[in-house]
C-alpha positions as CSV (number, residue, x, y, z in Angstrom):
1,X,38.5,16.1,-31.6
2,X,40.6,14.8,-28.5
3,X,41.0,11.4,-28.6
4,X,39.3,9.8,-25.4
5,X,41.9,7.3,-23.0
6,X,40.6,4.2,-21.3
7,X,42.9,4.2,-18.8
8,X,42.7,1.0,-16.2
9,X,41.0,1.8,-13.2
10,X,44.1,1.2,-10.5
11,X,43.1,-1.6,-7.9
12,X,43.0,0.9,-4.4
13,X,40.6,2.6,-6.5
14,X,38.6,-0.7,-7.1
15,X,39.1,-2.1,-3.5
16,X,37.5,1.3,-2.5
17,X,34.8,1.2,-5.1
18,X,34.1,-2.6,-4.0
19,X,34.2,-1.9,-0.1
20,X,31.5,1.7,-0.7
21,X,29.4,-0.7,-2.4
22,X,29.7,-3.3,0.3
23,X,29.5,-1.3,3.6
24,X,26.5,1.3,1.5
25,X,24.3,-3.0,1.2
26,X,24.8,-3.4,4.7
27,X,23.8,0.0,5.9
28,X,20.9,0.7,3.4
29,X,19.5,-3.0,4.7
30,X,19.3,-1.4,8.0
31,X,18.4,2.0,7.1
32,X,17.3,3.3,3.5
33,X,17.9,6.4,5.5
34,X,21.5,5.8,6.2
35,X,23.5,9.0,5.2
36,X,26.3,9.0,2.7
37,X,28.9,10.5,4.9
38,X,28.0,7.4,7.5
39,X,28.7,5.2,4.7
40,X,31.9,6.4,3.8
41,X,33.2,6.6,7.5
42,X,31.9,3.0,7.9
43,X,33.7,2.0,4.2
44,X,37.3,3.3,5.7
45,X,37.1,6.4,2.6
46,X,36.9,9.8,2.4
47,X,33.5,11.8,1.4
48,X,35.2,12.7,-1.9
49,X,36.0,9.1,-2.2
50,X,32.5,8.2,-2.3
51,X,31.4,10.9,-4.0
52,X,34.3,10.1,-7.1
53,X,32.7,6.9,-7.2
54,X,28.8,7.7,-6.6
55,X,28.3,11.2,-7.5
56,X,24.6,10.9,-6.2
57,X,22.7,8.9,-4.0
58,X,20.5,7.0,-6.7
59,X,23.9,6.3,-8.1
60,X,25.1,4.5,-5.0
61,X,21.7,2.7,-4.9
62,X,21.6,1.5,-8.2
63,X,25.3,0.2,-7.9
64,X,23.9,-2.0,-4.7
65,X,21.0,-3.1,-6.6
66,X,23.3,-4.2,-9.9
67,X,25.5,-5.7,-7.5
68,X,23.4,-7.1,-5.8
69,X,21.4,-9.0,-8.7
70,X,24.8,-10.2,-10.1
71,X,25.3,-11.7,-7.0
72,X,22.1,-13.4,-7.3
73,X,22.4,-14.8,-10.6
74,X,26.1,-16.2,-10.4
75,X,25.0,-17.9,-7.1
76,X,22.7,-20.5,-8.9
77,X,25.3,-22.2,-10.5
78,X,27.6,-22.6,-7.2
79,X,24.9,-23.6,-5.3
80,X,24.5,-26.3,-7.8
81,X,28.1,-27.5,-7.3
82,X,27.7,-28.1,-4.2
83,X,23.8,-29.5,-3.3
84,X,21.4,-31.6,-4.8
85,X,19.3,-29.8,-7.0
86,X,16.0,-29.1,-4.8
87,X,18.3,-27.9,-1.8
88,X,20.3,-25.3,-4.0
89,X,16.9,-24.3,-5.4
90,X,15.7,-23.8,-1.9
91,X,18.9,-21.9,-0.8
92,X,18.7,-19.7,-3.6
93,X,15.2,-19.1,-2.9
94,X,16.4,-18.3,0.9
95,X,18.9,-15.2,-1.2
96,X,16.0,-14.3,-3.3
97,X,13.8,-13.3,0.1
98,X,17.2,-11.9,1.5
99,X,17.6,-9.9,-1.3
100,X,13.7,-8.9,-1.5
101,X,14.5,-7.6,1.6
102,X,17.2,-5.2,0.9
103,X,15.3,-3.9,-2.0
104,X,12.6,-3.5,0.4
105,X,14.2,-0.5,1.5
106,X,15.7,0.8,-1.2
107,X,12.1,0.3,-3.3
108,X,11.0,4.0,-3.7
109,X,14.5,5.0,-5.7
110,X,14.6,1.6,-7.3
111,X,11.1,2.7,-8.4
112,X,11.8,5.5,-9.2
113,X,14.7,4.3,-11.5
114,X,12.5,1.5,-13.0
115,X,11.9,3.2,-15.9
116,X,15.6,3.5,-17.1
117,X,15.5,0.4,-17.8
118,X,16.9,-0.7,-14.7
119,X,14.1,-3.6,-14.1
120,X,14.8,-5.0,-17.8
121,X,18.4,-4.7,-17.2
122,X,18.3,-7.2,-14.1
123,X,15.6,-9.7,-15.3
124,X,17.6,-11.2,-17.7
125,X,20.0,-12.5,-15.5
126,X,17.5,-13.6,-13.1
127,X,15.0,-15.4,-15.0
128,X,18.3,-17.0,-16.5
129,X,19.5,-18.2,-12.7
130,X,15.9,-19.6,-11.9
131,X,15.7,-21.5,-15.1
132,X,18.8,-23.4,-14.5
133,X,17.5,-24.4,-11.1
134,X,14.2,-25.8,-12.3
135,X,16.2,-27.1,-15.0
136,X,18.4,-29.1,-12.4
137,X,15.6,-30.1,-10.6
138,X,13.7,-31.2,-13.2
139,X,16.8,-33.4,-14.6
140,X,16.6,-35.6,-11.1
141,X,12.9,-35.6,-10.8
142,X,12.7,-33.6,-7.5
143,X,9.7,-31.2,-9.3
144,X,7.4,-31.5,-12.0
145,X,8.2,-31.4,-15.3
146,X,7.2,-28.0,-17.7
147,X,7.8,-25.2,-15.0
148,X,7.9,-22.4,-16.5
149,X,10.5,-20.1,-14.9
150,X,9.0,-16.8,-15.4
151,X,5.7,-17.9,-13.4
152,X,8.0,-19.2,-10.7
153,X,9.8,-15.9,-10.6
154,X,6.1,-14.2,-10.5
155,X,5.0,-16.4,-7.9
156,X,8.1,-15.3,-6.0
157,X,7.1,-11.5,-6.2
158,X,5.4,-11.7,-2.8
159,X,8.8,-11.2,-1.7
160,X,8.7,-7.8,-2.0
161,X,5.7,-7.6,0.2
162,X,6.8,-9.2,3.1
163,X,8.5,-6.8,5.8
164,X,12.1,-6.9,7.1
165,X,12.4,-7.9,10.0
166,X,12.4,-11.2,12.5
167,X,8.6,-12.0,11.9
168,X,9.0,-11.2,7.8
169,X,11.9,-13.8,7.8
170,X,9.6,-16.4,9.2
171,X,6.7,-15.6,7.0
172,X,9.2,-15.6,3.9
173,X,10.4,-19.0,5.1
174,X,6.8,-20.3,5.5
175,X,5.7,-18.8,2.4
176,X,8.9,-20.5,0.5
177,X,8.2,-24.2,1.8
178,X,4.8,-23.3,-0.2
179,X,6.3,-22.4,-3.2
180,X,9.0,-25.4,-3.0
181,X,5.9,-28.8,-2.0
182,X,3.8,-27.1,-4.9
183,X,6.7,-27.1,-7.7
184,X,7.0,-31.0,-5.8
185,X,3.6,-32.1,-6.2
186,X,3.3,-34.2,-9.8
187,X,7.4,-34.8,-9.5
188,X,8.3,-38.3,-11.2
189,X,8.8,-41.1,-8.6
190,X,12.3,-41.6,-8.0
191,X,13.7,-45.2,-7.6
């Protein structure tokens, strides 16, 4: 039997990886149309480029998506270092809709893919971001005690409804003031 190399992945290689993923977010937000060959001209790369790195379309989605969601879950804990806890809730609530958004038109591959696994893989890390903001905000009193993050992150699903767009940014934003006075109401009194 050969024996199998893990060789280090050199850094162009990365940068290009990182870049495909980037420019392919950006496009597919716009478009879920957008055409792999536009994506590659826009990402500076070849076709073969792309194509070494995403052999298939669904490949290059799902990379956005699990980028994407990591994203998400490793911004809780920044926006925490740098607000009081209610704000960085709200601002990660403001990415959630963003990223609701993108998936928007992505959702007939990533629904396609769900049953891979893919939805399992990314609720994890999720659920895990939301329930150190409540956990936050609960710690200072700015909600009410006992929310339990997976009916927040259920609540939030209507996310997913709401078109792109101007007038789906403002209903999000409507919509997420909602969410944020109702997790308020029965907060402790503050001093």
């Amino acid at each position: 039997m050969a024996e199998q190399r893990n060789e280090p992945v050199r850094a162009d290689a990365r940068q290009n990886r990182a870049r495909i993923i980037e420019v392919a977010r950006e496009a597919l937000t716009v478009s879920s149309d957008a055409s792999l060959n536009s994506i590659a001209k826009k990402a500076g790369v070849g076709p073969g480029t792309l194509y070494r790195h995403f052999p298939t379309r669904e490949a290059l989605i799902v990379a956005v998506y699990r980028h994407e969601v990591e994203r998400l879950a490793a911004y809780a804990p920044e926006l925490l270092e740098e607000h009081p806890p209610l704000e960085a809730l709200r601002l990660w609530f403001d990415r959630l809709a963003y990223y609701g958004r993108i998936k928007h038109g992505l959702s007939d591959v990533l629904h396609a893919l769900t049953d891979d696994g893919l939805a399992g893989e990314s609720y994890g890390p999720i659920i895990g971001a939301v329930a150190t903001l409540l956990r936050a905000c609960e710690d200072d009193g700015s909600i009410r005690p006992g929310v339990d993050p997976d009916d927040v992150l259920l609540m939030l699903g209507f996310l997913w409804r709401v078109s792109p767009g101007k007038e789906g940014e403002a209903r999000a934003a409507r919509l997420l003031d909602l969410v944020i006075d109702g997790l308020r109401f029965g907060a402790p009194d503050r001093p």
